[in-house]
C-alpha positions as CSV (number, residue, x, y, z in Angstrom):
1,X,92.8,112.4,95.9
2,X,95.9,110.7,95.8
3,X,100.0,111.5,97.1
4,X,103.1,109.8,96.3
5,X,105.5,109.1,99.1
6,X,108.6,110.8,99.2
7,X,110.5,108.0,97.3
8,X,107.8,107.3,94.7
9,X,107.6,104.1,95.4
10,X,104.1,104.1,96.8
11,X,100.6,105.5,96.6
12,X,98.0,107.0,98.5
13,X,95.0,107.3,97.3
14,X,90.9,107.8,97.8
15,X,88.8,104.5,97.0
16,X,84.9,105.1,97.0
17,X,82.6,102.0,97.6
18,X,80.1,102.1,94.4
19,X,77.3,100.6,96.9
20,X,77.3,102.9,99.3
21,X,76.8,106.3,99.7
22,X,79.1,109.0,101.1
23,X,82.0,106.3,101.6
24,X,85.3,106.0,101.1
25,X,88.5,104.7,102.4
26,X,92.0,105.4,102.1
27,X,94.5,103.1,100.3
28,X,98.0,102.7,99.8
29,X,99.6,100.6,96.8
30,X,103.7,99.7,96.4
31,X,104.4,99.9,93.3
32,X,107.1,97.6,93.3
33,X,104.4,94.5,95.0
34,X,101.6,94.9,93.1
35,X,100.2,95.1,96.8
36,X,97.2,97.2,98.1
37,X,96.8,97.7,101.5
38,X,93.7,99.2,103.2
39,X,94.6,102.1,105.1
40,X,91.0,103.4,107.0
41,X,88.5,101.5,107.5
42,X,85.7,104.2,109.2
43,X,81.9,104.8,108.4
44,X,81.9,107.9,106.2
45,X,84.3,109.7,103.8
46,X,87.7,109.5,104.0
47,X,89.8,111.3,101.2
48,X,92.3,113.8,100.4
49,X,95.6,112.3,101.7
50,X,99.0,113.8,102.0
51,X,102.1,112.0,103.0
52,X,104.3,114.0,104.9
53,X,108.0,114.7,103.6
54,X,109.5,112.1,105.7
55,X,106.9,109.4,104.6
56,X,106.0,108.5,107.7
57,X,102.5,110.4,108.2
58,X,99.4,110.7,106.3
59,X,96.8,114.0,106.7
60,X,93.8,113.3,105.8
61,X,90.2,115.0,105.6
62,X,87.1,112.3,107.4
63,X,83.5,113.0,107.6
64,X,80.1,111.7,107.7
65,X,77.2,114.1,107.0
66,X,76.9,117.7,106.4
67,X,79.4,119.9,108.2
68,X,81.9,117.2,109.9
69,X,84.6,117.0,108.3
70,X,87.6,117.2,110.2
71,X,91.8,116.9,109.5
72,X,93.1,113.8,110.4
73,X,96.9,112.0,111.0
74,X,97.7,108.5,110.5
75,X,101.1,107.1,111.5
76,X,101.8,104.7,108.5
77,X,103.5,102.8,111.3
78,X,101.4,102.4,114.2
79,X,98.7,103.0,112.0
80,X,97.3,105.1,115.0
81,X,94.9,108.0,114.0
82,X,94.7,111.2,115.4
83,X,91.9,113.7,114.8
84,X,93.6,117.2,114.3
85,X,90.4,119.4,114.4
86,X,87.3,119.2,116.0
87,X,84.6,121.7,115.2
88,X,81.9,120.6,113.3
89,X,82.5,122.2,110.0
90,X,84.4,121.7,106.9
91,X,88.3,121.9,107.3
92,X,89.6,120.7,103.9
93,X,93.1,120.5,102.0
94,X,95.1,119.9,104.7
95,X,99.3,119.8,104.2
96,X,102.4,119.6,105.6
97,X,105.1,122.1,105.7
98,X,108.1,121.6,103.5
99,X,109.4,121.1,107.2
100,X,106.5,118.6,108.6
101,X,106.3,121.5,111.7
102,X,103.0,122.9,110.8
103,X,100.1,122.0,108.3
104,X,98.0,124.5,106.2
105,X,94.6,123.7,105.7
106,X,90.7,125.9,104.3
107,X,88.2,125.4,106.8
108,X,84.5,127.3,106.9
109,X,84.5,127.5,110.7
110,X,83.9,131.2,110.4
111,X,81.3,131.4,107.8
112,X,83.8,131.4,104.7
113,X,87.0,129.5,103.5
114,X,90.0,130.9,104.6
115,X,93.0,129.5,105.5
116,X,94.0,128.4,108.6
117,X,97.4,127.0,109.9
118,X,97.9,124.9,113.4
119,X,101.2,123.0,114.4
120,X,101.7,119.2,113.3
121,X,99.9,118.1,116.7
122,X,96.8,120.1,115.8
123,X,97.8,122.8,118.3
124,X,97.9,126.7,118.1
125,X,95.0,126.7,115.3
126,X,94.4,130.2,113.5
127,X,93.2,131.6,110.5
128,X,95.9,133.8,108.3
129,X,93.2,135.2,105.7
130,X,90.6,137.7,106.4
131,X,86.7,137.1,105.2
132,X,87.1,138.7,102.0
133,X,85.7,136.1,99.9
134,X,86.8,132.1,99.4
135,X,89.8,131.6,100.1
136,X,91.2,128.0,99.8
137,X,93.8,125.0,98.6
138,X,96.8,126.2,100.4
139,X,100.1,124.8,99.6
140,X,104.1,125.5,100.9
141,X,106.6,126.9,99.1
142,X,109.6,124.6,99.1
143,X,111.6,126.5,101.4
144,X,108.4,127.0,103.9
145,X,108.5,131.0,103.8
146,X,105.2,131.3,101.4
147,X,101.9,129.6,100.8
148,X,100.3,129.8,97.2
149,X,96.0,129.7,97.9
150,X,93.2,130.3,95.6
151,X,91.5,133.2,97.1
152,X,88.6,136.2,95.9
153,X,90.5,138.6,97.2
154,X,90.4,140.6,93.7
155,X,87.1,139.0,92.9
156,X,86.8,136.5,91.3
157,X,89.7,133.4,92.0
158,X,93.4,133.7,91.6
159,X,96.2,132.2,92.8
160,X,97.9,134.4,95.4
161,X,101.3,134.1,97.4
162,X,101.2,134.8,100.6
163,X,104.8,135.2,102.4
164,X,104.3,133.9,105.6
165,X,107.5,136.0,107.8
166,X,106.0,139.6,105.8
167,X,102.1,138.7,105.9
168,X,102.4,140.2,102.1
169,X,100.2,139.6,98.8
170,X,101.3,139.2,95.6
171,X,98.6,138.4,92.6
172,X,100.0,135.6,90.4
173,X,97.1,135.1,88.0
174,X,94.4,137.6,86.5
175,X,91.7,137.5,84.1
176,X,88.0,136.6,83.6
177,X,88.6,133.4,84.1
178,X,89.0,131.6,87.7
179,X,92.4,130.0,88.7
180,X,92.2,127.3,91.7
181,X,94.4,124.8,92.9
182,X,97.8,125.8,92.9
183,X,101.1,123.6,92.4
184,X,104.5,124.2,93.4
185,X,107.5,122.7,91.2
186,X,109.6,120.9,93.2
């Protein structure tokens, strides 16, 4: 997993240590140095990053072991960490809105993925998706009214729109075969 910052000067990214099992750190690199600066330096995984809009904060997903991983923030300034969720499960692909006010995130705490949303300080968590199947990989429209997931809604995985103000569905993809991850263009 890797994210550019907002000016494209720098990189984010997931660096796994070939010696040891189950660990990883986060890195950033500057383009314009040549520098690489270790970011996390924690027991366990740490992966999936995504710079906020304003480049000045990194989510993150950390985790040792079977069912602990949890959404993280780190201030690229203070370089202070703050652990978003705490509930012994997976809660995975975490990001920001377009507006850095609230994050969007898949997390199995109820038995399945759906997706959840929570404010940027981890507060007022809650699942927007009913247990109909996987439903994962959120991510923001740019104006912040819509979230495109991958979700089994139809059966098998599509990308879906969700518009956030309506609570509406709209099927984007179709077909025997699965579509996951969605992209916005920017």
């Amino acid at each position: 997993g890797a994210s550019f910052t907002p000016d494209g000067k720098k990189l984010i990214f997931t660096r796994f240590d070939e010696n040891v099992k189950d660990a990883s750190n986060l890195w950033l690199y500057d383009f314009e140095t040549k520098e690489r600066t270790l970011l996390t330096k924690e027991p366990g995984l740490q992966y999936d990053p995504q710079v906020s809009a304003d480049g000045t904060k990194v989510l993150y997903v950390a985790g040792k072991g079977w069912g602990t991983h949890e959404i993280w923030l780190l201030d690229l300034k203070s370089k202070e960490k703050t652990r978003l969720t705490e509930n012994e499960t997976y809660d995975l692909a975490p990001e920001f809105s377009p507006d850095g006010a609230k994050i969007a995130y898949a997390s199995n705490l109820m038995g399945n993925y759906d997706v959840w949303l929570m404010e940027a300080n981890g507060k007022n968590q809650h699942k927007i998706t009913k247990p109909l199947g996987m439903e994962a990989s959120p991510t923001w429209s740019p104006d912040g009214r819509e979230l495109a997931i991958s979700s089994q809604r139809g059966g098998n995985l599509q990308i879906w729109l969700i518009d956030l103000e309506t609570k509406e569905w709209k099927q984007l993809t179709s077909g025997e075969e699965e579509s996951q991850e969605p992209a916005w263009r920017r």
